[in-house]
N, C-alpha and C positions, 0 to 999 in steps of 0.2 A: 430423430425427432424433427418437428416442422419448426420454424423459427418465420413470424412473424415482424417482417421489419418496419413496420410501421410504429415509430416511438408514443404511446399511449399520451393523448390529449394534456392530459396533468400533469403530466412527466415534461412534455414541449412547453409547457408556461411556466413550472418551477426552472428550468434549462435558462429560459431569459430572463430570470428574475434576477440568476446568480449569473450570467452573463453582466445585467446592472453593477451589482458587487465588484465584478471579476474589474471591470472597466474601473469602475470609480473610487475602490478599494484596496486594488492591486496595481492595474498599471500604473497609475502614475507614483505609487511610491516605491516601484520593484527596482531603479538604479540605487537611488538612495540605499535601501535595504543590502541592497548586493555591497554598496562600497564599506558598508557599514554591517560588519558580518555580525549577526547575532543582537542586531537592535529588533527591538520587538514591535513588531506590527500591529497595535492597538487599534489604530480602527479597523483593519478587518477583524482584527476577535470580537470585537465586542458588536458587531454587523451579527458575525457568523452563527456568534454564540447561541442567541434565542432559537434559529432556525435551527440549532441542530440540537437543541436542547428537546424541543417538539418531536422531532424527530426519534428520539430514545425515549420519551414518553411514549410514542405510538408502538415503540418494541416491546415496551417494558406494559402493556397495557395487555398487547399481543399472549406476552408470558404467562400473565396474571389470567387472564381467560380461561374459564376452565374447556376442557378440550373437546365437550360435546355440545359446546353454545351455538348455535345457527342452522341455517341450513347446511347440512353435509352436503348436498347434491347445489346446493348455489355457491359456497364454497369453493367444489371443485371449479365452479367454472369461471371462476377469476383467478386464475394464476399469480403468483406471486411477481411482484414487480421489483423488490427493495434492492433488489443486488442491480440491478439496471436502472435505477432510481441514483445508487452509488457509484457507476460508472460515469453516467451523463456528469453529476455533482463532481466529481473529480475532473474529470475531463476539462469538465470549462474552467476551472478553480487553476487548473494548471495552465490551461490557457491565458487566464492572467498573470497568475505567476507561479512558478511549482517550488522553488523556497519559501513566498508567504503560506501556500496552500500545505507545506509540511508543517507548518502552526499549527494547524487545525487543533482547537481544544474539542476532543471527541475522544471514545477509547479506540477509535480505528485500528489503530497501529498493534492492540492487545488484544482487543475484540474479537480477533480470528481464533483466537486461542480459547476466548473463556465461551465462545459459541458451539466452539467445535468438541471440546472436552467436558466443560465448565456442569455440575447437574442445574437443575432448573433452579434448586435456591439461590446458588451460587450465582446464575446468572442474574437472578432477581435482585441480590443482594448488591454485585457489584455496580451493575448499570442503574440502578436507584440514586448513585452518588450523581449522574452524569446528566438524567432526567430531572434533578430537582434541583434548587437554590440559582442565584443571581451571578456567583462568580461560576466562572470559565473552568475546566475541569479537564489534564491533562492526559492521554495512557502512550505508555511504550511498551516495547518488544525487545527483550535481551538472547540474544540465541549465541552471536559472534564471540568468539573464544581470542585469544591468540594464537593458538595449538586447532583450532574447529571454524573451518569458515565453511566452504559448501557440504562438509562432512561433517554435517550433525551428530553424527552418530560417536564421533571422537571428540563429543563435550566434556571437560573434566571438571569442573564446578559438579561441587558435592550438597547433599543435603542430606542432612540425618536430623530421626527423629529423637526428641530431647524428651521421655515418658514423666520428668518428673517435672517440669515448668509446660509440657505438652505443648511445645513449638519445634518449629523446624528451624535445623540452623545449617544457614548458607555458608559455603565460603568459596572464593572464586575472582576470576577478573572477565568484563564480558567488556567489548569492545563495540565501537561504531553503532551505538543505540541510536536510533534518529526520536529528537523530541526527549530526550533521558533527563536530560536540565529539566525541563519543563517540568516533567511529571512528576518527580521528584523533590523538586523545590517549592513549587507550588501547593497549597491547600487541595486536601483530598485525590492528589495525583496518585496513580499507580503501573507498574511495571510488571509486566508479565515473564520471569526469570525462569529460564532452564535449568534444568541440573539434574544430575545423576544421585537416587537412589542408594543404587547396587553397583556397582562398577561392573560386577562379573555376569549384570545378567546382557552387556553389551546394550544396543538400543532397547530394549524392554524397559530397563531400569530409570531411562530418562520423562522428568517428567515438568510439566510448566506448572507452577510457582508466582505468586500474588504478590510481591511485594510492594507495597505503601510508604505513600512517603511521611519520612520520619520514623522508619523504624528504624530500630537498633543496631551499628553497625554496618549500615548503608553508605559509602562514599561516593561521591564524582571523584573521576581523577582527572585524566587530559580531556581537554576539550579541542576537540578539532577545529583546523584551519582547513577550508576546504576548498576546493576550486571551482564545483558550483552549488547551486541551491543554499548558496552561504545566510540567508532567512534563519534557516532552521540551525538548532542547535543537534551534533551530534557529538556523541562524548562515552569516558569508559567507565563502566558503574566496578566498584572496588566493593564487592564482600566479605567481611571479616567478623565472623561468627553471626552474622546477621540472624535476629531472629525475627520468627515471624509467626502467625498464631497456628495452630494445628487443621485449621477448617481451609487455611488459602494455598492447600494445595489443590489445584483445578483438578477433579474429578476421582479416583482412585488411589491409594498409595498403593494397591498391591502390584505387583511383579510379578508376570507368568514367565515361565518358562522359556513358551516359544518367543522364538525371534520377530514374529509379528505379532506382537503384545500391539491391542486392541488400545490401549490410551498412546502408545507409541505413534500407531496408525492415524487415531485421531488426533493428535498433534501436530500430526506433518499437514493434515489436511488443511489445516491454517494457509500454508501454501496456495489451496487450491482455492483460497478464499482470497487472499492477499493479490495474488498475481496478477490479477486480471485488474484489479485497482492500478496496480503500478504500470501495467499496459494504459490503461484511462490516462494517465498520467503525463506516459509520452507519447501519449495521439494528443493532450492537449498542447503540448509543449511545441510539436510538430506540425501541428494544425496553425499555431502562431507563428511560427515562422514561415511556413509557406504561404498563408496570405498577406504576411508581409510583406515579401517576394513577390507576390503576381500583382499588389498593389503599387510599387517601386518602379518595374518594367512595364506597366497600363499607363505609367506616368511617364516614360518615356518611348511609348506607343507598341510595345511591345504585343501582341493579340496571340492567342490559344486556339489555331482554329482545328476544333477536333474532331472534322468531318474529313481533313485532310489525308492521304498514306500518310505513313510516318517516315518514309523517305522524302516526303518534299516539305519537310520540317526543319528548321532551323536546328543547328544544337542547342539551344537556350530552351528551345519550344519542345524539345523530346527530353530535355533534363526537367521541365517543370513537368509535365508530363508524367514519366516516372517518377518523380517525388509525391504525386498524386495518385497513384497507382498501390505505390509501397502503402502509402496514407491506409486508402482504403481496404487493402488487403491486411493488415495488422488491426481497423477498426472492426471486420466481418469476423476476424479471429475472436477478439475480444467481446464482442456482442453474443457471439457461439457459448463463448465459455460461462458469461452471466446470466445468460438466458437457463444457461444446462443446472447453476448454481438454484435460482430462485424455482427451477422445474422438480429439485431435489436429487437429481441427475449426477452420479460420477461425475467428476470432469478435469482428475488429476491432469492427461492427457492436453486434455483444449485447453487448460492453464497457462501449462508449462507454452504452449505454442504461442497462444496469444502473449506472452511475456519476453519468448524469443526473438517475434515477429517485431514487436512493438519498440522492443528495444533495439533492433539495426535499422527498424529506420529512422525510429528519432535522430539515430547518432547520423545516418547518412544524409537525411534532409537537412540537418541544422547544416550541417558541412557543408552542404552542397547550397545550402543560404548565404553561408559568408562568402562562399566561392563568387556568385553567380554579380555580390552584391562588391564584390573587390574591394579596397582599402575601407568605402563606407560601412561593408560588414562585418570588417575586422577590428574598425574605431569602437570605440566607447559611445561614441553620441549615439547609434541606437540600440537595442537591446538584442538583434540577430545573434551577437555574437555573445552574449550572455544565455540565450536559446540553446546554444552548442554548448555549454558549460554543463547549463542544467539539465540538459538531455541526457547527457552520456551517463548520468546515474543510474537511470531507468536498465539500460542495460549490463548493471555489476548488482545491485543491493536485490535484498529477496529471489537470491539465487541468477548466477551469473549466465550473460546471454548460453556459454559452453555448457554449462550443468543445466540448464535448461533443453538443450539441444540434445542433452544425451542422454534425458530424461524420457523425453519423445523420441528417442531410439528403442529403450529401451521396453519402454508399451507399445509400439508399432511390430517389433519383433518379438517381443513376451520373452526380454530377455533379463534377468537375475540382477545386481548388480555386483554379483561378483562375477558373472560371466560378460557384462560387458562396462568397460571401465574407464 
């Protein structure tokens, strides 16, 4: 496919608007936040909220649309923008701070789920909570097991249906939900929860799950101490006979047979929608600390001259250099993959890359930030070395830099996952 890299007009003025935000809403309370793990960052919600409130009204207007309103042929020829709309928005969001930016009240974090699976009411029904009213509106994503971390498929959190109350009852422990407080504590929050059906049908049988807060049976248990992105709350949702109404299971209850059971498949895809965000994420995170760096060394006359060989380069001047290099080859990844997303385009493959790519270099730019910046980037007085903190998430959570890498082996060689492991 042809990719157009020229960022669409509206897309560059919303980009500065939440730049504004990022600056006046983020930096300057992101140490504070950090010493103070799980203080909640109010004025960026309540900043953020309206715009993204707007936001899920133009989805939720999108849904409601019946499907032969317009021109088909003018139609075609505006491509979708919203997934590269969500990249830029994230990106800069985490350029101010990527703790405050996992605040975000949006169903993001669920979203992938009830998009990918979810039927149309469903979708209409859940995101109506997100689109309307004054107060802020939280979602989470429960996949994490104790016993099931990159091998979804060994989820043991159960759900059976209950025919004579006609709900479904959970029971299970999921772990390292990011935003799990929020959504659950909070008015009209909800949780997008895993769990097995059928045990014997193996991954067929698995299937995501609406849960709401305040229903029945719902606990937080630990709530994490983290070592970065410490903003957000991440914590373990405890299931004990939890019920839940018979309609919020997202798309299907039935169970085929084969092993590529269709709502299984569409599940995962959440992945293919998720990834490329959390790539946005740490190119934002990475994009802040390298101009922090080449703003530090310009202050101490340090110059970039990149008409030079790369032999008569300094090593300070070939380490920024490749930190800028890695930059933009993980940002061409991830623009690839949301381009292919909003085109309707497969893109398990460019996900998984751009999510691989995105996460070694955050981790090796922020490194190579504290490095280059010495005891200053290792102090507390500026935020480089909180950059390195919050980086390194990027490359463990929504599948790890390794299972990402051997994801993309496995679609380059068209190879099984039980033949290559």
């Amino acid at each position: 496919m042809t990719i157009n890299f020229e960022i669409p007009e509206f897309l560059v003025q919303q980009t500065q608007m939440v730049k504004w935000v990022a600056e006046s809403t983020m930096r300057p309370f992101a140490r504070d936040l950090d010493e103070n793990e799980h203080a909640r960052p109010d004025a960026f919600v309540q900043t953020m909220w309206p715009i993204l409130r707007d936001q899920q009204k133009a989805t939720l207007d999108k849904l409601q649309r019946p499907a032969d309103e317009g021109d088909g042929e003018k139609k075609r020829s505006r491509p979708s923008t919203r997934v590269l709309g969500l990249m830029l928005l994230v990106e800069m969001l985490s350029w101010g701070d990527a703790g405050i930016y996992l605040c975000l009240p949006s169903p993001a974090l669920g979203g992938a789920a009830i998009e990918a699976v979810g039927t149309k009411e469903q979708k209409i029904r859940l995101l109506t909570r997100f689109a309307e009213g004054d107060a802020p509106v939280w979602g989470a994503m429960a996949i994490t097991e104790p016993g099931a971390g990159s091998d979804n498929s060994s989820i043991a959190t159960t759900a059976i249906f209950d025919e004579e109350t006609n709900e479904w009852v959970l029971n299970g422990e999921k772990i390292f939900i990011t935003s799990g407080k929020l959504a659950l504590e909070e008015s009209n929050g909800l949780v997008i929860v895993w769990a097995t059906v059928n045990k014997e049908a193996g991954r067929g049988g698995i299937k995501p799950f609406v849960v709401e807060a305040g229903s029945p049976g719902v606990s937080i248990g630990k709530v994490e101490i983290k070592h970065g992105i410490r903003t957000s709350d991440t914590v373990t949702i405890v299931l004990n006979n939890a019920r839940i109404p018979a309609d919020n299971i997202l798309g299907s209850a039935e169970v085929q047979a084969s092993r590529q059971d269709k709502g299984f498949k569409g599940a995962m895809a959440t992945f293919d929608a998720s990834r490329p965000l959390v790539a946005a994420s740490a190119l934002g995170v990475g994009r802040a600390a390298l101009e922090f760096v080449k703003e530090k060394l310009a202050e101490e006359g340090v110059e970039l001259p990149y008409g030079l060989p790369y032999h008569q380069l300094t090593a300070v001047q070939r380490d920024i250099l490749e930190m800028e290099a890695q930059l933009k080859a993980a940002y061409l990844l991830t623009l690839r993959s949301v381009v292919m997303l909003d085109a309707g385009e497969h893109n398990s493959l460019e996900a998984s890359m751009a999510k691989a790519k995105a996460g070694k270099a955050v981790t090796s730019i922020t490194q190579k930030a504290v490095e280059l910046l010495g005891m200053m980037g290792y102090s507390r007085e500026w935020l480089v070395e909180k950059w390195m903190r919050d980086g390194k998430i990027n490359d463990i959570f929504e599948g790890t830099g390794q299972i990402n890498t051997l994801i993309v082996a496995r679609r380059i060689l068209d190879y099984s996952r039980h033949e290559l492991a």
